[in-house]
Structure formats: structure tokens, C-alpha cells
C-alpha positions in Angstrom: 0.0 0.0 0.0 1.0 3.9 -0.5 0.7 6.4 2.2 0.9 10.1 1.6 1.5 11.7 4.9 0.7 15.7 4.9 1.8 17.7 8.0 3.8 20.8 8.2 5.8 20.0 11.7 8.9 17.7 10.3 9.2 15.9 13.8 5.8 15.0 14.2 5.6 13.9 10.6 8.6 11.7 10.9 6.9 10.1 14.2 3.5 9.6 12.1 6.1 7.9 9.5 7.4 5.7 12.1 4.0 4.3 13.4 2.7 4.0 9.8 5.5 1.8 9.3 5.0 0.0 12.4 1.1 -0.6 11.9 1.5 -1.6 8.5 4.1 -3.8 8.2 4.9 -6.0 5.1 1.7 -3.9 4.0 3.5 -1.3 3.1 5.2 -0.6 0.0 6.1 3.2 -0.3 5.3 6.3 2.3 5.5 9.8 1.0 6.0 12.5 3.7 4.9 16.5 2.4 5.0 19.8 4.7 2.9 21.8 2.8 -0.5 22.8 0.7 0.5 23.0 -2.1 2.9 19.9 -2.5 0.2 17.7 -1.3 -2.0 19.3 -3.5 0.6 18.7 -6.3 1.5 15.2 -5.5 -2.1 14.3 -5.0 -3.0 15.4 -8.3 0.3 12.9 -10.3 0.3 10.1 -7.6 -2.1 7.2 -6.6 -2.4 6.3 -3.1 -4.6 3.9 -0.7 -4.0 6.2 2.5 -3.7 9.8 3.5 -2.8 11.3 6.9 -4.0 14.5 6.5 -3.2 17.6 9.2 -5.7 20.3 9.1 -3.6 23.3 9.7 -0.9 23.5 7.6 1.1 26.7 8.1 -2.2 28.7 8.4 -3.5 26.8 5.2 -6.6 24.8 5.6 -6.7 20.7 5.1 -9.9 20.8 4.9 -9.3 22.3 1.2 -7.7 19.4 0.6 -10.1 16.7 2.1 -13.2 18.5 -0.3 -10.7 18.0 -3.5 -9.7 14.1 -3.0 -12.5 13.1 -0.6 -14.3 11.5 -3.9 -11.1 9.4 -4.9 -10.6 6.0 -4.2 -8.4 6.4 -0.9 -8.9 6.7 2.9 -8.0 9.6 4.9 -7.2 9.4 8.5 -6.8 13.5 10.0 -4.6 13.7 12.8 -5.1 17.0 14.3 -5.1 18.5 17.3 -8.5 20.6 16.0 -10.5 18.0 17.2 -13.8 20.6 17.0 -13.3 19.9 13.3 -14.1 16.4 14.1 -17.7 16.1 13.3 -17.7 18.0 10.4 -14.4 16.0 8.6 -16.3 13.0 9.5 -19.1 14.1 7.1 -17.0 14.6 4.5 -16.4 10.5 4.8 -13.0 10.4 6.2 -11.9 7.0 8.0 -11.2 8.2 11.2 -10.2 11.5 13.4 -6.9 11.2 15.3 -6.1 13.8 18.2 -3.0 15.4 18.9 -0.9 15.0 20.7 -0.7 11.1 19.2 -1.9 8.8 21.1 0.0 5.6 19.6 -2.7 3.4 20.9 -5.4 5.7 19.3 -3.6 5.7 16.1 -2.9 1.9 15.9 -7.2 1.7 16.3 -7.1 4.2 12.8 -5.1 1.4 11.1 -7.0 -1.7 12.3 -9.9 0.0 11.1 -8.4 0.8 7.4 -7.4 -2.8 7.4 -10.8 -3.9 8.5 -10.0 -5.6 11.5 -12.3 -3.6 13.5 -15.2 -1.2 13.3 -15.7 2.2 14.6 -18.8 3.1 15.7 -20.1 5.9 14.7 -22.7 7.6 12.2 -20.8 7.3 9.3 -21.0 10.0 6.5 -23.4 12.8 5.9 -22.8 13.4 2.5 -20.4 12.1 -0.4 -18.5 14.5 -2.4 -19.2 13.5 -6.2 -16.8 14.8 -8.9 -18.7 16.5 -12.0 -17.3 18.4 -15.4 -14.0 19.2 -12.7 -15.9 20.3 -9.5 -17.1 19.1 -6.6 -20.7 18.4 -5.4 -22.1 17.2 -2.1 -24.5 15.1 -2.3 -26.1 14.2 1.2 -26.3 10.5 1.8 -29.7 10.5 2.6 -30.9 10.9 -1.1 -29.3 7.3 -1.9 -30.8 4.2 -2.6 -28.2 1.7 -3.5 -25.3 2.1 -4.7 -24.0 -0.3 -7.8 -20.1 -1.8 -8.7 -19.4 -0.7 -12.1 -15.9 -1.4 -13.2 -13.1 0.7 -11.4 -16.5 3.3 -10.5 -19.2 2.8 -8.4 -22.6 4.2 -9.2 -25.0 6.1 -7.0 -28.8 5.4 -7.7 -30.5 8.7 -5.9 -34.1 8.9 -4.8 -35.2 11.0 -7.7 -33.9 8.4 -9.8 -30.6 9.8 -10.8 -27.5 8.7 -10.9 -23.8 9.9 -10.0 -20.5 8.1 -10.0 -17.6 8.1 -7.4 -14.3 6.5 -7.6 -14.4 4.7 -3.9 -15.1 1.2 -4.3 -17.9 -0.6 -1.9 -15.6 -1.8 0.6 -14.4 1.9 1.0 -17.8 2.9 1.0 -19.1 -0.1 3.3 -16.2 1.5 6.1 -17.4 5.1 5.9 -21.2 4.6 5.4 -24.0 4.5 7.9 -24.7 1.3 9.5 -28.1 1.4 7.8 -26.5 0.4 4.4 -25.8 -3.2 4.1 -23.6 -5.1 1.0 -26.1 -7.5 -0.2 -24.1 -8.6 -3.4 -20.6 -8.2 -4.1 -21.5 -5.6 -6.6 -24.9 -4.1 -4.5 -24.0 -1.9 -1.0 -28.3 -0.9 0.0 -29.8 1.5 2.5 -31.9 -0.9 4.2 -34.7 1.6 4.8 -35.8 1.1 1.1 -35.7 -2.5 1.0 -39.6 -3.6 1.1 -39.4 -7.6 0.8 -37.4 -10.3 -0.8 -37.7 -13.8 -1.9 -35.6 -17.2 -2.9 -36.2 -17.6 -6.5 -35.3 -21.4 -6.6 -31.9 -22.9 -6.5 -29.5 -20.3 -5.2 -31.2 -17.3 -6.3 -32.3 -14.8 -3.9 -33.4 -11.1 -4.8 -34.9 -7.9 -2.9 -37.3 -5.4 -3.5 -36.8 -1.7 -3.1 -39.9 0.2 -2.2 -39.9 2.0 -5.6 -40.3 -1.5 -7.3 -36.3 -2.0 -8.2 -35.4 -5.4 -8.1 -31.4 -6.1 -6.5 -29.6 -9.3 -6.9 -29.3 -11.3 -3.4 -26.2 -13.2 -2.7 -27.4 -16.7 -0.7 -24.7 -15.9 1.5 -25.8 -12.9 2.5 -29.7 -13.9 3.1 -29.1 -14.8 7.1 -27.4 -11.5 8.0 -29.6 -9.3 6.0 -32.8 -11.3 8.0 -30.9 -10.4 11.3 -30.4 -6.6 10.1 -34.2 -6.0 9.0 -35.1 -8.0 12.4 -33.0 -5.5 14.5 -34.2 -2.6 12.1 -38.3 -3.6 11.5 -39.1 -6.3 14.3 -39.1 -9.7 15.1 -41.4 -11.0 12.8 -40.1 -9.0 9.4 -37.9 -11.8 8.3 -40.1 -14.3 8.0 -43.1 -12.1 7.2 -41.6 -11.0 4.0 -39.9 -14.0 2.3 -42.8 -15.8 1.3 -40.3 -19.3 0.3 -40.5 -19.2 4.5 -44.6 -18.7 5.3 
């Protein structure tokens, strides 16, 4: 993996360098530190990378400029800032998680487990996702989606009005950063389960669901018993069995 580091102290970037090292292990194939705006800005703009540990002041400049240009890309951003009002509002720009300064090296390690998916946060998960149009930047609150669908290297995102936007983060990005209410139902299908009205077997091991606007989504059998248990925590004991009529 590649990690850009961006904070404008030198000693407390080399110390961020040191536990991203640590934490990542044989993970890690190349760490970039940068000091300023403008070189993260430029380095973001040539280079890939799967991580970002992003201060929000930077010499008087703010990070958050930076977070609202690459928060649509396909790579996670841990802040590590001693700002931590900013906290609520960086977390609804979709970032992985919000580190305090001074580091905590227990706190930090928590970040990385998290980015590897070895634990969950809990938390509320994004507002909004920032969606990349014609060269600009538009939120678009999280609330007006539906579903959101793999396609290729993109990943679309089916609004309530029916339509659609694009963002490079792929599901298992998304399924990190999203509320809890959205559930992967298909390796290509991550639903809010607010919209799902029923679903069925269809014989063999075909399963689908129903959105409430009539959309039909694919249902992966694997995934049948732990969508029950989330609609049984969400809607009651009975919904399960209620709504898949292979089970009444």
C-alpha cells in the first residue's frame, strides 16, 4: 500500500512515518511525507495512493481544502489533528477516522486496524459524499441514496429521484465510511436498508430484494441470514419471516 503523509511539523511527521511503518508492516510498500499545501495538492494530483494522513492546519493553510478535493477518490484519509472541534464535520466529509494530537500511539494503531478492516468504529458514518462533476465538486447528502452499484473501477450512486452519480471509492471503501443502515447485499450491491420492502428465494441459489420503488437487486445466498438479522434489529421480530414468502 502507499501512504501520503501531509503535515507541516517535520518531527511530528517523521513520528507519524514511524507508526505508519510500524502498523503496516509488510503492507507497506512506499510512504510519502509532504509539509505543505501546495505539495500535497501537487503530489495528489500525479500520484495514486490507498491512504492519506492528512493535518488540518498546515502553516495557516486549511486541510480541509484538501479533504473536499480528494475526498471522492478512491483512498482513505485518516486527520490527525489537534482541531479536534473539526471532528464532526471531517467525518461528514467521509473520512476513515479522526486522530487527536498530541498522538496517542494506541489511538492511532485503532485508525489502522480500522483501514485494514480488522475492527469497526462506531459511529454515524458519513453525511454526505462528495461527487466529482465536469471538474468540480458536489455534495450530495447520503440520505438521497438508494443503492449504490459496482461498475468497473467506478461505483454508481442510484438517488431517490432516480438519478445517478458516479464516485471513484469502491464498496468496501464505502461499506467503512457509510452508515450502519446500508448493508452489502451482493458483491457488486451496498443498500440502505430503509428502502428494501421484501425479498424472496427464486429457486436454487437465487435470492433477490425489493426496493420500495419496485427496483429489483440481486441477493447473494450468503448474504440472506445476516440481512434477515439486520431487518429483524431494524423492523421487528417477525419481518424476516413475514416478507420472504419461500419461509410462510
Amino acid at each position: 500500500m502507499k501512504i501520503l503523509v501531509v503535515e507541516d511539523e517535520p518531527p511530528i511527521a517523521a513520528d507519524v512515518e514511524e507508526y505508519a511503518v510500524k502498523y503496516c508492516g509488510n503492507n507497506l510498500e512506499k510512504i510519502t511525507l509532504v509539509y505543505t499545501f501546495e505539495d500535497a495538492r501537487a503530489f495528489l494530483e500525479k500520484e495514486g495512493i490507498d491512504l492519506c494522513l492528512l493535518d488540518l492546519n498546515l502553516s495557516g493553510k486549511n486541510g480541509f481544502d484538501i479533504l473536499k478535493e480528494t475526498v471522492s477518490r478512491d483512498f482513505h484519509t485518516i486527520v490527525i489533528s489537534a482541531y479536534t472541534e473539526k471532528a464532526i464535520e471531517a467525518f461528514r466529509y467521509g473520512i476513515l477516522d479522526f486522530v487527536p494530537k498530541p498522538i496517542d500511539a494506541d489511538r492511532l494503531q485503532l485508525a489502522f486496524d480500522r483501514f485494514f478492516g480488522r475492527i469497526r468504529i462506531e459511529g454515524k458514518g458519513a453525511s454526505y459524499l462528495v461527487v466529482r462533476k465536469r471538474n468540480e465538486n458536489f455534495l450530495l447528502p447520503v440520505d438521497q441514496v438508494r443503492y449504490f452499484k459496482a461498475d468497473g473501477y467506478l461505483v454508481e450512486i442510484h438517488r431517490h429521484d432516480g438519478k445517478i452519480d458516479l464516485i471513484e471509492k469502491s464498496l468496501n471503501k464505502l461499506e467503512q465510511i457509510l452508515p450502519e443502515r446500508f448493508l452489502r447485499i451482493h458483491r457488486s450491491y451496498l443498500v440502505d436498508l430503509g428502502h428494501i420492502i421484501s425479498y424472496r428465494h427464486k429457486g436454487g441459489g437465487l435470492y433477490e430484494i425489493k426496493l420500495k420503488d419496485g427496483t429489483l437487486l440481486p441477493l447473494s445466498s450468503h448474504k440472506v441470514k445476516n440481512l434477515i438479522q439486520r431487518l429483524t434489529v431494524q423492523f421487528g421480530s417477525s419481518y424476516g419471516k413475514a416478507r420472504d414468502p419461500a419461509q410462510r
